[in-house]
C-alpha positions as CSV (number, residue, x, y, z in Angstrom):
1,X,-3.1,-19.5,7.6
2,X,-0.7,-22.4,8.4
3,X,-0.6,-24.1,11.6
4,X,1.4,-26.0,13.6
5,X,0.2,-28.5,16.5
6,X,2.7,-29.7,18.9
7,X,1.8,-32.9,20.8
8,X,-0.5,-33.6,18.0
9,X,-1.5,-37.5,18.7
10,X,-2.5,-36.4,22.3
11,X,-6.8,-35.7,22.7
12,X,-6.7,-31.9,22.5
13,X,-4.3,-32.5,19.3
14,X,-7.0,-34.6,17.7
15,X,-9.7,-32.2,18.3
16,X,-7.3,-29.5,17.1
17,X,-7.3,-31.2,13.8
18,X,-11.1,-32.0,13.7
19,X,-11.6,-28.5,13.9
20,X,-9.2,-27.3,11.6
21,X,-10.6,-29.1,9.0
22,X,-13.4,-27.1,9.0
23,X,-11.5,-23.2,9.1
24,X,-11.9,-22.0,5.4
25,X,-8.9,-20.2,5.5
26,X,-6.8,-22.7,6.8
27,X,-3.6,-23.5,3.9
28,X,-1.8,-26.3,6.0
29,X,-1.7,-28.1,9.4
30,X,2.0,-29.3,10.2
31,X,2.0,-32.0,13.1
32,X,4.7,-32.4,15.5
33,X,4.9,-35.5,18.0
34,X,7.5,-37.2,19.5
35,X,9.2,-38.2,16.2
36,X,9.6,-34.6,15.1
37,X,10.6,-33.5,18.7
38,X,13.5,-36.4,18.7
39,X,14.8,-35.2,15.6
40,X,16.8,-31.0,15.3
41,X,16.4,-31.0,11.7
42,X,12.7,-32.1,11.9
43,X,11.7,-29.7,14.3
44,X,13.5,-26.8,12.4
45,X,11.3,-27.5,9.3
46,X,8.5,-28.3,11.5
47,X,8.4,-24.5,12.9
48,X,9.6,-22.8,9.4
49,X,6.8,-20.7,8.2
50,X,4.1,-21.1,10.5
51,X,1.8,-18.3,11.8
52,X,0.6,-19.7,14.8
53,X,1.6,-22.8,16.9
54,X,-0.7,-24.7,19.4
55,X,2.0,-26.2,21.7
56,X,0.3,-29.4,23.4
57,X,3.3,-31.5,23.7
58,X,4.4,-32.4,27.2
59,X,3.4,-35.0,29.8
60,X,1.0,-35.6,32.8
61,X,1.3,-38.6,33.8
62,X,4.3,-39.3,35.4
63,X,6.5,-39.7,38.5
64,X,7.0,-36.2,40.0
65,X,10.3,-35.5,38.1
66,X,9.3,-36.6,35.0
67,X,6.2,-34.2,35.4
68,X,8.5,-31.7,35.5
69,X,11.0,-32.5,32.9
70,X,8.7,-33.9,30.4
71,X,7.3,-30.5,29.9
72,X,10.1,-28.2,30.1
73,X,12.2,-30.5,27.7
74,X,9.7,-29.8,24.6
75,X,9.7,-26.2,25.2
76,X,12.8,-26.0,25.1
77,X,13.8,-27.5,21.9
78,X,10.8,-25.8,20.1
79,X,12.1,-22.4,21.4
80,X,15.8,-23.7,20.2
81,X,13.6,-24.9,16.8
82,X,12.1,-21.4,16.3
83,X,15.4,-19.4,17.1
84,X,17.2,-21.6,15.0
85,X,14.7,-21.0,11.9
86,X,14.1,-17.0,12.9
87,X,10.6,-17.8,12.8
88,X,8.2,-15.7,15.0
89,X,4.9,-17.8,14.7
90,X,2.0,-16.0,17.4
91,X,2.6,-19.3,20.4
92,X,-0.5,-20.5,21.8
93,X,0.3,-22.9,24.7
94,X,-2.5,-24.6,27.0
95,X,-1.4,-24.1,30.9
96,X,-3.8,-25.7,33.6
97,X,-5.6,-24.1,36.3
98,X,-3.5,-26.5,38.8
99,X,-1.2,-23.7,38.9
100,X,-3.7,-22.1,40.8
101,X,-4.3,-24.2,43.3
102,X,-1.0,-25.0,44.9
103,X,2.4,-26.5,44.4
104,X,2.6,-30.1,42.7
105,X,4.9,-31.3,40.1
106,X,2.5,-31.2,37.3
107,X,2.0,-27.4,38.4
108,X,5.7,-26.3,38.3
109,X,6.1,-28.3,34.9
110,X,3.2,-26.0,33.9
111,X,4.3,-22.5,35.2
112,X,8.0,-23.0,34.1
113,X,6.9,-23.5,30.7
114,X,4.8,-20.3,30.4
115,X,7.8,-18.8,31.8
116,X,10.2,-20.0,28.9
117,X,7.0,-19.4,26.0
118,X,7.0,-15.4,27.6
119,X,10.8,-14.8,27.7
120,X,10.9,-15.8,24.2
121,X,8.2,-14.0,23.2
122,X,9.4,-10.9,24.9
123,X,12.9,-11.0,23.1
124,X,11.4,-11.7,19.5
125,X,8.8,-9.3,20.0
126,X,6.0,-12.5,18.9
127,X,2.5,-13.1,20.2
128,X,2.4,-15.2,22.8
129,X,-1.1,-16.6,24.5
130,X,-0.8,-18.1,27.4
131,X,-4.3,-20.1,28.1
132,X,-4.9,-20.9,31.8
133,X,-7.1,-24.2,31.3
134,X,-9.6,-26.1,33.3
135,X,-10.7,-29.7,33.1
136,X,-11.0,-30.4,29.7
137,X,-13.8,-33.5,28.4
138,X,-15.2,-34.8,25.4
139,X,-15.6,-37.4,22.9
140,X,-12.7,-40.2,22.6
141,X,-10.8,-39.6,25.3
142,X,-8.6,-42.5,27.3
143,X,-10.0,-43.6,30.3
144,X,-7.9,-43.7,33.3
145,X,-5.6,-41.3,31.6
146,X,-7.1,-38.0,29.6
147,X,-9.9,-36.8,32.4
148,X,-12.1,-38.0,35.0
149,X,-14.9,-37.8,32.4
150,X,-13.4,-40.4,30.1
151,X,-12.7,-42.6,32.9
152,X,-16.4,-42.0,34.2
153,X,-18.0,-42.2,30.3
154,X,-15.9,-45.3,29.6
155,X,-17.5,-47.1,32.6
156,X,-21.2,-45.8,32.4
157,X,-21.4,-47.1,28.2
158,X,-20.1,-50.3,29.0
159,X,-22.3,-51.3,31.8
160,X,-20.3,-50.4,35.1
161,X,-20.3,-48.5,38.2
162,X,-18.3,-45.5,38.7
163,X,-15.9,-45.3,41.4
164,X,-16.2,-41.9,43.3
165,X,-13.3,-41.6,45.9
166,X,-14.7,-37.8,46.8
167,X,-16.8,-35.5,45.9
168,X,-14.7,-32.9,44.4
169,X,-15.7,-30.1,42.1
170,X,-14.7,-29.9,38.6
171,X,-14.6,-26.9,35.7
172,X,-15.5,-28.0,32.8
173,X,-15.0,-27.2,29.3
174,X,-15.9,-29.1,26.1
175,X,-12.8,-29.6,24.6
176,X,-14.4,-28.3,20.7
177,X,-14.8,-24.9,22.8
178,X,-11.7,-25.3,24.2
179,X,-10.2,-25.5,20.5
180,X,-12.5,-22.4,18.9
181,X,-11.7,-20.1,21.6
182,X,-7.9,-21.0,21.2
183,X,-8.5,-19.6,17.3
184,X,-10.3,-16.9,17.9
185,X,-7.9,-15.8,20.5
186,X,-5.1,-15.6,17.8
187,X,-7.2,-14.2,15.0
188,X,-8.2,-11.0,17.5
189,X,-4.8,-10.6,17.8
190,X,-5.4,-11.5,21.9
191,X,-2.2,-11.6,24.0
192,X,-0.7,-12.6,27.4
193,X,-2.6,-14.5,30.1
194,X,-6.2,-16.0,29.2
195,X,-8.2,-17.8,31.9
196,X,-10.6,-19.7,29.9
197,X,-13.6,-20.5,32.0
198,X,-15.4,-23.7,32.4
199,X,-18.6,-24.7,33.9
200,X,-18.8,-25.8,37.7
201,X,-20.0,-29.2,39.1
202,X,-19.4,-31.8,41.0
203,X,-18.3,-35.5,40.2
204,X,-20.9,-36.8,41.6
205,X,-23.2,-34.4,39.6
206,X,-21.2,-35.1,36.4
207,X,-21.3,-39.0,36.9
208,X,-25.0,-39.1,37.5
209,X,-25.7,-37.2,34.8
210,X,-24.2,-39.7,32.5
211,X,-26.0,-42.3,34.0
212,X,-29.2,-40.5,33.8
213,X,-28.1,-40.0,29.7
214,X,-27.0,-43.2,29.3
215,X,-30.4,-44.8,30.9
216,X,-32.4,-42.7,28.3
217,X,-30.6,-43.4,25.4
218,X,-30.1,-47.3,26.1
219,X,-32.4,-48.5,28.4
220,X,-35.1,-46.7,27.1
221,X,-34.1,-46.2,23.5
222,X,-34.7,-42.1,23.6
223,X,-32.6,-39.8,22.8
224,X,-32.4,-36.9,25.8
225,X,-33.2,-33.6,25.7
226,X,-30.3,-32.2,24.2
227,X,-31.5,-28.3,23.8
228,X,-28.9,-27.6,26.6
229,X,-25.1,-27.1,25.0
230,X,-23.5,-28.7,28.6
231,X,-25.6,-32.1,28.5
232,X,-25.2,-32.1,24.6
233,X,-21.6,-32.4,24.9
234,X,-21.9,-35.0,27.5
235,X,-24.0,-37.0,25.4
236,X,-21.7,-36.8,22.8
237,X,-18.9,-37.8,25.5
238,X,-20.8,-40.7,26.7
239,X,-22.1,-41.7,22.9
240,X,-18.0,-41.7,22.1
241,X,-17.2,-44.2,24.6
242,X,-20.0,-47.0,23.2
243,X,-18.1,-49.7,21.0
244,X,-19.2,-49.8,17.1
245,X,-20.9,-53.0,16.7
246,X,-23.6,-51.3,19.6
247,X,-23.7,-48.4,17.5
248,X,-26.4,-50.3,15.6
249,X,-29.7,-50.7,16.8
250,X,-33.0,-53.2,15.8
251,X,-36.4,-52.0,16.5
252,X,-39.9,-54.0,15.9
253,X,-42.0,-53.6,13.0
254,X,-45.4,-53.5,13.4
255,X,-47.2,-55.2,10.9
256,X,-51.2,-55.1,10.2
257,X,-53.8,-55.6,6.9
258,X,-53.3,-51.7,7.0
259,X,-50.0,-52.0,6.8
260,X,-46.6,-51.0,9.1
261,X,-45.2,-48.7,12.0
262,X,-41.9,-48.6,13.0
263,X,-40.8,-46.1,16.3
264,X,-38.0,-44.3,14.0
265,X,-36.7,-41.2,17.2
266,X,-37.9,-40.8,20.7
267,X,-37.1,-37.7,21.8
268,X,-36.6,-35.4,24.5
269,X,-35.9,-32.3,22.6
270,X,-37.1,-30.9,19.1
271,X,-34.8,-31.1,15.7
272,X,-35.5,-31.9,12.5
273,X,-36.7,-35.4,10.5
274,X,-37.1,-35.8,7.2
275,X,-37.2,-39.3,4.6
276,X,-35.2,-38.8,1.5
277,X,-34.8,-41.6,-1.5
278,X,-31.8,-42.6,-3.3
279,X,-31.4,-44.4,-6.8
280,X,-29.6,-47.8,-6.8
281,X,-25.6,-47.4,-6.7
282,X,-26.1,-43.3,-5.5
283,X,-23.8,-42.5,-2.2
284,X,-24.6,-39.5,-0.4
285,X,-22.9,-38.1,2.7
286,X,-19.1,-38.1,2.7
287,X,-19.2,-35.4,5.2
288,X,-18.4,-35.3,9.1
289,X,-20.1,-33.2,11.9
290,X,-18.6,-31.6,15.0
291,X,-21.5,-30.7,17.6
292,X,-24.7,-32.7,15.9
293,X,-26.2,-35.8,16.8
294,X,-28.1,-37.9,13.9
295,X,-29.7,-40.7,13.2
296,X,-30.1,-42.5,10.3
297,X,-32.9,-45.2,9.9
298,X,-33.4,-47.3,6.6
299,X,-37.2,-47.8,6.3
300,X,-36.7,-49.8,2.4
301,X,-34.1,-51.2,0.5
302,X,-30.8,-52.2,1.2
303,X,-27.9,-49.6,2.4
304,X,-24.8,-49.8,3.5
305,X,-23.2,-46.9,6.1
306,X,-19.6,-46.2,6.3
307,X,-17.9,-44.7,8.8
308,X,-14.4,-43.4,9.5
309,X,-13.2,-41.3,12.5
310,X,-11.0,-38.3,11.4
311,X,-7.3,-39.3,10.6
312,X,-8.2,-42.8,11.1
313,X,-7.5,-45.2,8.2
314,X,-10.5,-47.9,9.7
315,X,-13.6,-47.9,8.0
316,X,-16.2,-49.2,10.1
317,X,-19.5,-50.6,7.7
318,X,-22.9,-51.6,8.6
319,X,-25.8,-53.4,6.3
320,X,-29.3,-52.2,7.0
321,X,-32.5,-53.4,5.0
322,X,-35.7,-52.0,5.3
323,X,-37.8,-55.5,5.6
324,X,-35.5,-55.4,9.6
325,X,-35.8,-51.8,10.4
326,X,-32.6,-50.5,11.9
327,X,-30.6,-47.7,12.9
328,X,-27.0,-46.4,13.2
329,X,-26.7,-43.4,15.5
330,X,-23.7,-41.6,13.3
331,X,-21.1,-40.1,16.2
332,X,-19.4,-37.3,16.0
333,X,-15.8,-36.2,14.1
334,X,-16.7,-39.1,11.7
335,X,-17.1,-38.8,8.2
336,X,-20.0,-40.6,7.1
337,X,-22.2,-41.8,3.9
338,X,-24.5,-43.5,2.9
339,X,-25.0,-45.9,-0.3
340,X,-27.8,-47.8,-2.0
341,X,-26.6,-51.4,-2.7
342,X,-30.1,-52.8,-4.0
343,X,-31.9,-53.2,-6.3
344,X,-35.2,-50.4,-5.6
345,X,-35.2,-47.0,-4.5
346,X,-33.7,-46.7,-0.9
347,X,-35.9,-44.6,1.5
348,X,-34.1,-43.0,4.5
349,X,-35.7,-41.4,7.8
350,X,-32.6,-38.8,8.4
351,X,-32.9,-37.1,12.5
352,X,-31.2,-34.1,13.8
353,X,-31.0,-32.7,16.8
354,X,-31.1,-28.9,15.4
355,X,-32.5,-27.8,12.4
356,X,-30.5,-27.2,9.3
357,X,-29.2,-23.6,9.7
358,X,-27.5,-22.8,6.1
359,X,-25.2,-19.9,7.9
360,X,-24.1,-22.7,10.7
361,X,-24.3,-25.9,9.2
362,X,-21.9,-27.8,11.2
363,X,-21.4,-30.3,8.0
364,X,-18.0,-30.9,6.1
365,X,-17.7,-32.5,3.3
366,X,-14.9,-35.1,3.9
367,X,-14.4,-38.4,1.5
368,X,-15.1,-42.0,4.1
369,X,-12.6,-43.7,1.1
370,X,-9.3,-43.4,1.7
């Protein structure tokens, strides 16, 4: 299957691409941003031989006539694009419940858009989903710009207090569901109008739940309970707005004539632990996760733990040496490994939050090195 993503730089286009790379029968994933959508000829090879695009591209941020230019302008060149190339990809374009709930610019910009995706799609005879979205969230999203829940994560990890101006209710959806449901809907054939439903709350619900995670997990260095798919993504929310040089964490080492403890994982909710050795020079990992949270804790020797967020040329390293127990809390969408650099056996405490299922694994193998 080939696939396109329009608006591809944007947060839902990221995630897009984080869980493509894990789709098996996935043969390429074309990109389209502003670049390709500036540029006829670029568009026309952009579209050429697709089978389904995920159009993204537009803009909600704006003054109100910008709001509603800045997404019918796209969809208008991509439908010139398509005609121009004869192609008939199945169109997958993500509409907002706003439509719903009155007139505003944004909403028009919205509407009118489905309206140009379903003429087309009516007059080619193409698949054409049209998903009606709510409030999307999750990991690495711009505060102050992508969602409420950025804005709010952004400010609990670093120390502040939320601003609540009212307390509105909000539909939520993670925006990794948001992203399967999108491919399942094309590969059961699904067409026409899709209301894809999120969970209810309330911002002040939503905010002092992050505070509550965030007091846990930093304050009193346990990890929540995370058997709950809702407060697991907003973990992983929160856990993607904390800065990389806090992403590594001392603990004490508690030294006797029997010998020594170290507290490895405090936590709320069950998983899986387990200690694993690797020879001098040996790298394991080189893999990325999209739901699982893990912890890895060097208890001797000396290792050193890449990471790299997906599509991202920075590789972030940290040194850890049994003799000052340590650990790195790996986050999500970022390939990861780990490498003896001493001189002894390295001994590893490796936690999960859910136990190794061989039929879901939720681990792809991805090189850190560029």
């Amino acid at each position: 299957m080939k696939v396109g993503i329009t608006g591809a730089n944007g947060f839902i286009g990221w995630h897009a691409r984080c869980f493509l790379a894990t789709c098996k029968n996935i043969q390429e994933v074309r990109l389209a941003n502003r670049k390709e959508f500036s540029d006829q000829a670029e568009l026309y090879h952009f579209v050429d031989g697709l089978d389904l695009i995920i159009h993204l591209a537009g803009v909600n941020r704006a003054d109100p006539k910008e709001l509603i230019s800045g997404n019918i302008e796209p969809a208008n060149n991509l439908v010139a694009a398509l005609r121009r190339a004869r192609a008939t990809p199945c169109l997958a374009y993500t509409s907002s419940t706003k439509i719903e709930n009155g007139d505003s610019p944004y909403a028009e910009g919205k509407a009118a858009v489905s309206q140009i995706f379903q003429k087309w799609a009516r007059e080619t005879g193409t698949s054409f989903i049209n998903l009606i979205v709510p409030h999307v969230f999750g990991e690495y999203g711009c505060p102050n710009y992508n969602s409420a829940i950025a804005t709010f994560a952004h400010q609990v990890a670093n120390g502040e207090q939320p601003t609540i101006h009212n307390d509105g209710q909000l539909e939520l959806i993670h925006v990794q569901d948001l992203v399967e449901q999108i491919i399942h809907l094309y590969t059961d054939g699904t067409c026409g109008d899709v209301r894809i439903e999120g969970r209810p709350t309330s911002v002040i619900e939503a905010v002092e739940l992050l505070q509550q995670l965030h007091e846990t997990y930093k304050e009193n260095g346990q990890l929540p309970d995370l058997r709950n798919h809702f407060v697991r993504c907003m973990f992983n929310t929160l856990r993607g707005a904390i800065d990389y040089p806090f992403r590594h964490c001392t603990t004490i080492k508690h030294e006797d004539n029997r010998g020594w403890l170290v507290e490895a994982v405090k936590a709320n909710s069950g998983g899986q632990c387990f200690i694993s050795t690797t020879k001098p020079g040996i790298t394991r990992g080189n893999h990325f996760h999209l739901r699982k949270v893990e912890r890895f804790m060097v208890l001797q020797g000396q290792a050193e733990i890449k990471l790299r967020k997906l599509f991202s040329n920075e590789i972030i390293s940290y040194e850890l040496d049994g003799d000052n127990p340590s650990w790195i809390d790996i986050p999500t969408m970022h390939t990861h490994s780990i490498t003896n650099v001493g001189k002894v056996d390295l001994i590893t405490l490796f936690w999960a939050d859910e136990i190794f299922d061989p039929d879901n694994p939720d681990t792809t193998f991805h090189e850190v090195s560029l």
